[in-house]
C-alpha positions, 0 to 999 in steps of 0.5 A: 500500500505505501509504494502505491502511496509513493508512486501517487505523490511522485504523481502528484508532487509537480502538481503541488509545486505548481500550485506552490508557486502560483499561491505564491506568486498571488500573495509576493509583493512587487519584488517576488518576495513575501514578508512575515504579514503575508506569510501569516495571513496565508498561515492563517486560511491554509491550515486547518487548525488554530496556529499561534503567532510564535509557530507561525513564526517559527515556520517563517524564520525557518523558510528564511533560513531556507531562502538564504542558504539558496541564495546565499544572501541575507534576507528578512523576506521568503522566496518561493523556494522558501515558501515551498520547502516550508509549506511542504514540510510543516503541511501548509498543504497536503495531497488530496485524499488518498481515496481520491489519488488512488483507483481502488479497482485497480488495487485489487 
C-alpha cells in the first residue's frame, strides 16, 4: 500500500509545486518576495487548525533560513523556494485524499 502511496505523490508532487508557486506568486509583493504579514495571513486560511503567532513564526524564520542558504544572501523576506520547502514540510498543504489519488479497482 505505501509504494502505491509513493508512486501517487511522485504523481502528484509537480502538481503541488505548481500550485506552490502560483499561491505564491498571488500573495509576493512587487519584488517576488513575501514578508512575515503575508506569510501569516496565508498561515492563517491554509491550515486547518488554530496556529499561534510564535509557530507561525517559527515556520517563517525557518523558510528564511531556507531562502538564504539558496541564495546565499541575507534576507528578512521568503522566496518561493522558501515558501515551498516550508509549506511542504510543516503541511501548509497536503495531497488530496488518498481515496481520491488512488483507483481502488485497480488495487485489487
Amino acid at each position: 500500500m505505501m509504494d502505491v502511496w509513493d508512486e501517487q505523490e511522485k504523481v502528484q508532487a509537480p502538481r503541488v509545486d505548481e500550485h506552490l508557486r502560483k499561491t505564491f506568486e498571488s500573495i509576493a509583493d512587487t519584488s517576488g518576495r513575501m514578508g512575515f504579514t503575508d506569510f501569516e495571513r496565508f498561515c492563517m486560511s491554509a491550515s486547518n487548525q488554530r496556529l499561534d503567532e510564535d509557530h507561525i513564526l517559527d515556520m517563517f524564520d525557518d523558510a528564511i533560513r531556507e531562502t538564504e542558504e539558496a541564495s546565499g544572501e541575507e534576507t528578512d523576506t521568503i522566496s518561493p523556494e522558501g515558501f515551498s520547502r516550508i509549506a511542504r514540510s510543516h503541511n501548509l498543504i497536503s495531497f488530496k485524499n488518498f481515496s481520491r489519488l488512488v483507483d481502488p479497482v485497480a488495487l485489487g
